[in-house]
DRENVO-347779 format. One record per atom (N, C-alpha, C): x, z, y; residue in one letter; atom name. Coordinates in steps of 0.05 Angstrom, whole numbers, always signed. Each point is the difference from the previous one (the first is absolute). Example, Ala and Ser with C-alpha at 12.3 -4.5 7.8 and 13.67 -1.06 7.14 Angstrom:
   east     up  north type atom
   +264   +156   -114    A    N
    -18     +0    +24    A   CA
    +18     +0    +24    A    C
     -7    -14    +21    S    N
    +16     +1    +24    S   CA
    -15    +14    +22    S    C
***
This chain:
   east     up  north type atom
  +1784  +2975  +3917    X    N
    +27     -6     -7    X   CA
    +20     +9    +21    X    C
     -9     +3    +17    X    N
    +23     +6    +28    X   CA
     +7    +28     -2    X    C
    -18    +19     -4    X    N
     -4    +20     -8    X   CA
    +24     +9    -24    X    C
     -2    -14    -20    X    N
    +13     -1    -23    X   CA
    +33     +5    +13    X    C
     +1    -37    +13    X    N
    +23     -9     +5    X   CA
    +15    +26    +14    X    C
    -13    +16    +23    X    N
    +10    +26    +15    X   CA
     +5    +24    -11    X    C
    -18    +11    -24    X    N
    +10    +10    -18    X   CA
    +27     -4    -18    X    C
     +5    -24    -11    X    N
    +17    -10    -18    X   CA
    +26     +5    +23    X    C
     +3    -15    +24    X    N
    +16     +2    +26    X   CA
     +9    +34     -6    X    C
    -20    +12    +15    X    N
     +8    +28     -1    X   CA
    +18    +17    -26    X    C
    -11     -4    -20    X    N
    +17     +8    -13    X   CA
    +24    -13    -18    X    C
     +9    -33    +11    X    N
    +23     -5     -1    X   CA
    +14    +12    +17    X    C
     -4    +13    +27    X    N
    +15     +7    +24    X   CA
     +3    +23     -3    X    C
    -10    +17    -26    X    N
     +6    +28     -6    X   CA
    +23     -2    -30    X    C
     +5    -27     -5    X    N
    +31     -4    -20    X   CA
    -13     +7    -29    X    C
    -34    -16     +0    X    N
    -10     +4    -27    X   CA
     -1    -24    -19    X    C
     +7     -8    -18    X    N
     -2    -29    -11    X   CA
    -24    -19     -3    X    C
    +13    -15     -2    X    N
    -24    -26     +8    X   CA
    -24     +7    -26    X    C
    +16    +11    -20    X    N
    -27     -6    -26    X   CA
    -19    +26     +4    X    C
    +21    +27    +13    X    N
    -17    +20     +8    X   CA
    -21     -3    +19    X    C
     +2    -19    +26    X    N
    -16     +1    +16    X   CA
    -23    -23    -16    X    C
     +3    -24     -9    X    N
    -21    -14    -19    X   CA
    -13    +20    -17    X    C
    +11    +20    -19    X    N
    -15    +17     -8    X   CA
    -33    +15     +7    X    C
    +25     +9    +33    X    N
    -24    +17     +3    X   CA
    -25    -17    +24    X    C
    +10    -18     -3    X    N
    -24    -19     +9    X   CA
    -26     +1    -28    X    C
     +6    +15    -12    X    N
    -26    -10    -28    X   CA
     -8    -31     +5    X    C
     +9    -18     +9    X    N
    -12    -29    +10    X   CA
    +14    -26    -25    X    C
    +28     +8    -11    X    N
     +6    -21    -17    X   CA
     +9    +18    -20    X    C
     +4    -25    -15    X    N
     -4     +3    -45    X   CA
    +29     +8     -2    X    C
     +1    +21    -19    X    N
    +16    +13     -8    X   CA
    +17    -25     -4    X    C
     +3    -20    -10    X    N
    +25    -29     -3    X   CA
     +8    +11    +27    X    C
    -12     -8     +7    X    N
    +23    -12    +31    X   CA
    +10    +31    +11    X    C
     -4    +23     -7    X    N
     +9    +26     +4    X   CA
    +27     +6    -14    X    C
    -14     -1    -23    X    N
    +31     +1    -30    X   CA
    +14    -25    +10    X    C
     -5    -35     +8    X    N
    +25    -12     +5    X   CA
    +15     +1    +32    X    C
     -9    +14    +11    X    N
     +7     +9    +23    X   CA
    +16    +28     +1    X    C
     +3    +15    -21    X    N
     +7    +24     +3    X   CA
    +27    -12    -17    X    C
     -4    -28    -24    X    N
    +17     -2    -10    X   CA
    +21    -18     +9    X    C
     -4    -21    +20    X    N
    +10     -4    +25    X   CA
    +21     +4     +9    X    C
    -10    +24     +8    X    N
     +6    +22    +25    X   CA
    +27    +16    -28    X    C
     -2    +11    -18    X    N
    +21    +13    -16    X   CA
    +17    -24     -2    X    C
     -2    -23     -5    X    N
    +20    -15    -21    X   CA
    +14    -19    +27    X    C
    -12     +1    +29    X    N
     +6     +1    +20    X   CA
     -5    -43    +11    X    C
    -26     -5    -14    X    N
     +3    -27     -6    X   CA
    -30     -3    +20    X    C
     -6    +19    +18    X    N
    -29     +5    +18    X   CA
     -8    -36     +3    X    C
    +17    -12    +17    X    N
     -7    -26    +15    X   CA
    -11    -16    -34    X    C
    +18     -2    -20    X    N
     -7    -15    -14    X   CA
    -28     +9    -26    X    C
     -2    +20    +12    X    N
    -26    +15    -16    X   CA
    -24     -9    +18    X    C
     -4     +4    +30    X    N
    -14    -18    +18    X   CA
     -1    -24     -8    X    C
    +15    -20     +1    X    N
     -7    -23     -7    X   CA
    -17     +0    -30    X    C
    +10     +7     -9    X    N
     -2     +1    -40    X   CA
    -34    +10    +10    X    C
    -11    +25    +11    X    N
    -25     +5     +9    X   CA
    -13    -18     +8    X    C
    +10    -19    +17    X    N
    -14    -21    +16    X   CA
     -6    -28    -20    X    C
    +20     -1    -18    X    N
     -3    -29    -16    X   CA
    -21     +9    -27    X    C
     +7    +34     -5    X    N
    -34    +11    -19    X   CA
    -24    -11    +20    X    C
     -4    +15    +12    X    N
    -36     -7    +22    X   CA
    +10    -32     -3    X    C
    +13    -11    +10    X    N
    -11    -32     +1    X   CA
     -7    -12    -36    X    C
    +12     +7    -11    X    N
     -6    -10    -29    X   CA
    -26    +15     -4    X    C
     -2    +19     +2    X    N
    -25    +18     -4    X   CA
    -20    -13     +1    X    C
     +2     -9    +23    X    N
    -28    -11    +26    X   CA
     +1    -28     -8    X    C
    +24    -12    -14    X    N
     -2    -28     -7    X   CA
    -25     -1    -31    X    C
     +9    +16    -18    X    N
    -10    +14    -27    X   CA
    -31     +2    +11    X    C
     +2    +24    +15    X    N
    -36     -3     +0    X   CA
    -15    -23     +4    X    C
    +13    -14    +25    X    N
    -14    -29     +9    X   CA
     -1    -20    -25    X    C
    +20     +5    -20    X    N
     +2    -24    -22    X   CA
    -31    +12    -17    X    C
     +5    +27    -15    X    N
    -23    +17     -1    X   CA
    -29    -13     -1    X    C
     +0     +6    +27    X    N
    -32     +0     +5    X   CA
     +2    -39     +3    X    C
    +19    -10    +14    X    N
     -6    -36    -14    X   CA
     -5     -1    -19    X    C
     +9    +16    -29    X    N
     -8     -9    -28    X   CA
    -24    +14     -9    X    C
    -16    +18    +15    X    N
    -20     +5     -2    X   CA
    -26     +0    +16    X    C
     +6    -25    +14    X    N
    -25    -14    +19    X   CA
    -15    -21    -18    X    C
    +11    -17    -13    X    N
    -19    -23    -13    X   CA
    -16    +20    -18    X    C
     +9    +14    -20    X    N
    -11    +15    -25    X   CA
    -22    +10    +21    X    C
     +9    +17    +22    X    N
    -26    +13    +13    X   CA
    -23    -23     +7    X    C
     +5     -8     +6    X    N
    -16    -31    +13    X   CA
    -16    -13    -17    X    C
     +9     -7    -22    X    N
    -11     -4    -27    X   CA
    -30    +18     -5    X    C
    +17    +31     -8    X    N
    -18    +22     -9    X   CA
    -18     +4    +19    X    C
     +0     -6    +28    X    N
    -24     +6    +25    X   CA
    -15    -22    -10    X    C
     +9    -22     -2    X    N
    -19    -24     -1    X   CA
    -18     +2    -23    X    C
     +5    +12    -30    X    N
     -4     +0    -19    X   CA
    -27    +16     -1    X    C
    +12    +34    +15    X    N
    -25    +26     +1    X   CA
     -9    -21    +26    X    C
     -1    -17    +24    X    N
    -27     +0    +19    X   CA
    -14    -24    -18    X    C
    +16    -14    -24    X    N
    -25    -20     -6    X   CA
    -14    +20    -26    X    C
     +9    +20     -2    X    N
    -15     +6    -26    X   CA
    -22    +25     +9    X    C
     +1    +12    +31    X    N
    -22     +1    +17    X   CA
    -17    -13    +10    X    C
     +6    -14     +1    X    N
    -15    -28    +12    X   CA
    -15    -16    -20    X    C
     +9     +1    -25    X    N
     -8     -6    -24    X   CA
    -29    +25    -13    X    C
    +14    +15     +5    X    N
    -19    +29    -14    X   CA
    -15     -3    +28    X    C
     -4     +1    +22    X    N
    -20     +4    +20    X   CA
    -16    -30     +1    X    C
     +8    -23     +2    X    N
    -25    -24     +1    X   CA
     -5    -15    -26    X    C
     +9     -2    -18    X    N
     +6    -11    -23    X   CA
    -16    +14    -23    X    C
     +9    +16    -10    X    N
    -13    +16    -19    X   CA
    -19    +12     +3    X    C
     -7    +14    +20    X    N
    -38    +13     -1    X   CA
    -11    -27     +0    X    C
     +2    -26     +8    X    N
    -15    -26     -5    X   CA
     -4     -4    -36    X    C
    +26     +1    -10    X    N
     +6     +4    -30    X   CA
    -28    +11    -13    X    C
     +3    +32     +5    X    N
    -19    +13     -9    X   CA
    -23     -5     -5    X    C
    -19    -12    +17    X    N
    -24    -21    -13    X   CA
     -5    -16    -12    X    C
    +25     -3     -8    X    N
     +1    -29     -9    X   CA
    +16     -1    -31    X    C
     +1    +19    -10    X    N
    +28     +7    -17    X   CA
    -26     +6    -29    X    C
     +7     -7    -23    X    N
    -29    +10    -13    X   CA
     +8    +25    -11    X    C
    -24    +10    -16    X    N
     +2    +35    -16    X   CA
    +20     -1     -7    X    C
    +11    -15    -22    X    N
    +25     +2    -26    X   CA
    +29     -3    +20    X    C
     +3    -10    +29    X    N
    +24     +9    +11    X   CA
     +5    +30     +6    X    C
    -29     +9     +8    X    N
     +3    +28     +8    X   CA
     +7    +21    -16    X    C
     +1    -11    -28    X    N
    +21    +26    -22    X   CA
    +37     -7     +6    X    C
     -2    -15    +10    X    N
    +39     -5     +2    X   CA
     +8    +29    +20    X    C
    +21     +3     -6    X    N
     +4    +21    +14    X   CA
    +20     -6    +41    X    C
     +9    -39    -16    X    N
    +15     -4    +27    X   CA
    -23     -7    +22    X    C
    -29     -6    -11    X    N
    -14    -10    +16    X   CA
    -18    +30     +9    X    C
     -1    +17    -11    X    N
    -11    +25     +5    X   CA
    +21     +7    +26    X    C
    +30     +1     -4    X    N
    +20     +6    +12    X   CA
     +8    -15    +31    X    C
    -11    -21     +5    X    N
     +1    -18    +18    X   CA
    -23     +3    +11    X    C
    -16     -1     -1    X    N
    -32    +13     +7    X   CA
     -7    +22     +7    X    C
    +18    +26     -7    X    N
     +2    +30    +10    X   CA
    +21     -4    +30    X    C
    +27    -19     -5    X    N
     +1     -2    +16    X   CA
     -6     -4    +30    X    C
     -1    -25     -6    X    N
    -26    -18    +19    X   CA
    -19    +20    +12    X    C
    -11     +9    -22    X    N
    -24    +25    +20    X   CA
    +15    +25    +14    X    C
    +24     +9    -12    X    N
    +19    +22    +21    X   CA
     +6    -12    +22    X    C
    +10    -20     +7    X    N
    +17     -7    +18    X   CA
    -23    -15    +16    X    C
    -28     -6    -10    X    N
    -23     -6    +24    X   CA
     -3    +19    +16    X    C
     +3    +27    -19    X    N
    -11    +24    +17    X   CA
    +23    +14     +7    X    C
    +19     -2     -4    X    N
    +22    +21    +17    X   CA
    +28    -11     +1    X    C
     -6    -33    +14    X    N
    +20    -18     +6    X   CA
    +25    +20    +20    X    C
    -13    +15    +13    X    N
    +19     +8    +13    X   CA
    +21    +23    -18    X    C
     -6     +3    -19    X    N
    +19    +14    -28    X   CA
    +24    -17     +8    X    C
     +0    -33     -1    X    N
    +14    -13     +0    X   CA
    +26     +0    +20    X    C
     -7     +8    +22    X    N
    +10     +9    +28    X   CA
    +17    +26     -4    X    C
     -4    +25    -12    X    N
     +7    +19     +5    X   CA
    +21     -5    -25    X    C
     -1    -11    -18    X    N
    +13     -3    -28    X   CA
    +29     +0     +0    X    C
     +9    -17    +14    X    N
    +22     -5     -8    X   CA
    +18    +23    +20    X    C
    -14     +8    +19    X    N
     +8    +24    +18    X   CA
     +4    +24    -15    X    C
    -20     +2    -15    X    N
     +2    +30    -20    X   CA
    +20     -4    -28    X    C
     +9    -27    -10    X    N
    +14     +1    -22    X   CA
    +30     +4    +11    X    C
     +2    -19    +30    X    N
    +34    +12     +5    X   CA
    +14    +18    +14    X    C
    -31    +22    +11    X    N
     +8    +32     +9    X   CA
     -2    +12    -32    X    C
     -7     -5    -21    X    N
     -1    +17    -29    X   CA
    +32    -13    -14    X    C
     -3    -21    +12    X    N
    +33    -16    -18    X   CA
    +21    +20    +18    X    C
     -1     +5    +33    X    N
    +30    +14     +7    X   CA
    -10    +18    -10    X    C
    -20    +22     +7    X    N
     -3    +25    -13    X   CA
    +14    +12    -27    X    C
    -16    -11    -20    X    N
    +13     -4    -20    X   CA
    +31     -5     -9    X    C
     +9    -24    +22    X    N
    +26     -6     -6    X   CA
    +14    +33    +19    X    C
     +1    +13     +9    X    N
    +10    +19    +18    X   CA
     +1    +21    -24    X    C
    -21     +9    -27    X    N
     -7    +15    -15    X   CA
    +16    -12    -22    X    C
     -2    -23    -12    X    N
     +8    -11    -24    X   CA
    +20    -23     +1    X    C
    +19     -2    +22    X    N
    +16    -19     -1    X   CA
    +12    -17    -20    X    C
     +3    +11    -17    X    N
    +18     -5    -30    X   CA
    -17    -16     -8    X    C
    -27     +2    -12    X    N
    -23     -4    -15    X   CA
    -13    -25    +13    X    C
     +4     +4    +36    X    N
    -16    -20    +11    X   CA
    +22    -30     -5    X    C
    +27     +8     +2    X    N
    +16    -19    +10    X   CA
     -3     -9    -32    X    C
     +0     +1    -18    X    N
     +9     -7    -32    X   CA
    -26    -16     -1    X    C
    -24    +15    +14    X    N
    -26    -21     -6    X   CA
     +4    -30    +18    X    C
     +6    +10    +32    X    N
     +4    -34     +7    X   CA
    +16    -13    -19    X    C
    +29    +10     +1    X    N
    +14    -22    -22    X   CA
     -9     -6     -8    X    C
    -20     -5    -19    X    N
    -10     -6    -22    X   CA
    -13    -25     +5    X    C
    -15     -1    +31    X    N
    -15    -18    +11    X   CA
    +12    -27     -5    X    C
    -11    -14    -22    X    N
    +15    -36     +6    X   CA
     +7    -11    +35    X    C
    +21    -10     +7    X    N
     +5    -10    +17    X   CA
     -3    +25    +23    X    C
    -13    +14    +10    X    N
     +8    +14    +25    X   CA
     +6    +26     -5    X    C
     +9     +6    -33    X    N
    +11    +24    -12    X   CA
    +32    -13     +7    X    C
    +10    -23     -9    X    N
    +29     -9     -7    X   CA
    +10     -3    +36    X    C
    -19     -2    +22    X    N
     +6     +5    +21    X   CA
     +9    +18    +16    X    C
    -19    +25    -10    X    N
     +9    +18    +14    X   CA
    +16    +20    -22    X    C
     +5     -5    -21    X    N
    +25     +3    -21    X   CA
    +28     -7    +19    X    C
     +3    -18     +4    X    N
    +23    -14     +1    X   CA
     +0     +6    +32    X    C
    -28     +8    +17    X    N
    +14     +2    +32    X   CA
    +12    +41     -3    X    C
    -10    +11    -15    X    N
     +9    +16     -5    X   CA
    +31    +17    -12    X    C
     +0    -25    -18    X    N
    +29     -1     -9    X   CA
    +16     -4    +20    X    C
     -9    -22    +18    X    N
    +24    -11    +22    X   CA
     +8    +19    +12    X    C
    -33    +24    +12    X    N
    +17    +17    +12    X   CA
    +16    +25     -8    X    C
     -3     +0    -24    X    N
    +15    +14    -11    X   CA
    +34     -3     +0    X    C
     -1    -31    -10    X    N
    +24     -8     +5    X   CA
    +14     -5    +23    X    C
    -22     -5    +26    X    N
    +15     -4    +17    X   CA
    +11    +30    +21    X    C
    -19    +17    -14    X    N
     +0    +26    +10    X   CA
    +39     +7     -7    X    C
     -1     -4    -23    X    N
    +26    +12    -12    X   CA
    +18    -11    +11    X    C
     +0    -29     +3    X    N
    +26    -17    +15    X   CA
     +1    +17    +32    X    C
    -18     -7    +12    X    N
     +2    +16    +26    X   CA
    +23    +25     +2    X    C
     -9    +20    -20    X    N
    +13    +20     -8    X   CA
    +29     -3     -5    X    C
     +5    -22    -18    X    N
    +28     -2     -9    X   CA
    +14     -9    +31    X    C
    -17    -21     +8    X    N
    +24     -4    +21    X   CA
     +6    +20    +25    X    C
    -16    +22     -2    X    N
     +2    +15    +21    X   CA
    +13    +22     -7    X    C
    +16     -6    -22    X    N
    +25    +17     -8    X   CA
    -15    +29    -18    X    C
    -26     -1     -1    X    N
     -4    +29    -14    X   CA
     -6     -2    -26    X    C
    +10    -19    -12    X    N
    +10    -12    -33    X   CA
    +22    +16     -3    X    C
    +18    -12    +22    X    N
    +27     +0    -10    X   CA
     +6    +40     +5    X    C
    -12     +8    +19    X    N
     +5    +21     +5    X   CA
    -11    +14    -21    X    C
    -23     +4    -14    X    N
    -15    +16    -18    X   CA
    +24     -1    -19    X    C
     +9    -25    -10    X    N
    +10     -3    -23    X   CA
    +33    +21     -1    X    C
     +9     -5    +19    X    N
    +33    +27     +4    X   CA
     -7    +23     +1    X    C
***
């Protein structure tokens, strides 16, 4: 960062603008570039700073609410998959001896019993699992954004979450903008 900071230094001291030298830091999001450049035209800089500073705190307030509304659900769903390992590993191969011929045509007891015998033998599947579904979920999301985001929506309860934290920033993206004068300026 110091590095940054002496760069950014240097070429304010060569009479280059503030959004030019953020630019060419490649380091921050085009927002704070465009409301800094728009700022800087509509000549409102200090109150585009602030307006920058009260986005990141709502931001950072948003995520923290966020992930609070999606700790119990998680908590839940851990407790749910370690009793239903726990269940398929001591529970059910006991079953199996004990279960007569005419259960063994059901297909849920065929299904619970295939289990049970996967996850005896390559419990550690279980370990690598959830590692490989959410390097394929960004992947994917980086390839199919549109497609991926329309599928969470969809998700009862942690679809309407990240629906709505998305919208915020959408919306709060735009307010930022307005007050930093590059509303008013686009629009003349």
């Amino acid at each position: 960062m110091a590095s940054l900071y002496i760069d950014m230094g240097k070429r304010l001291g060569q009479g280059e603008s503030l959004a030019v030298c953020f630019k060419a830091t490649d380091k921050f999001p085009d927002l704070v570039i465009s409301v800094l450049s728009a700022g800087e035209s509509s000549g409102q800089l200090p109150t585009t700073m602030r307006t920058l500073s009260e986005y990141y705190q709502v931001l950072g307030d948003l995520k923290a609410r966020v992930l609070g509304a999606c700790v119990y659900p998680v908590i839940i769903i851990s407790l749910l998959m370690a009793s239903l390992v726990y269940l398929s590993l001591n529970v059910i191969p006991h079953l199996r001896d004990v279960l007569p011929a005419s259960a063994l045509n059901s297909w849920l007891t065929l299904t619970m019993l295939g289990l049970a015998n996967f996850l005896e033998h390559f419990w550690y599947v279980l370990l690598i699992f959830p590692f490989i579904v959410v390097a394929a979920f960004l992947f994917l999301k980086t390839i199919y954004r549109e497609k991926i985001d329309a599928l969470v929506f969809k998700i009862p309860y942690f679809g309407y979450i990240f629906r709505d934290y998305e919208l915020s920033i959408v919306f709060l993206s735009l307010w930022v903008f307005a007050q930093s004068g590059g509303y008013y300026q686009r629009c003349t």
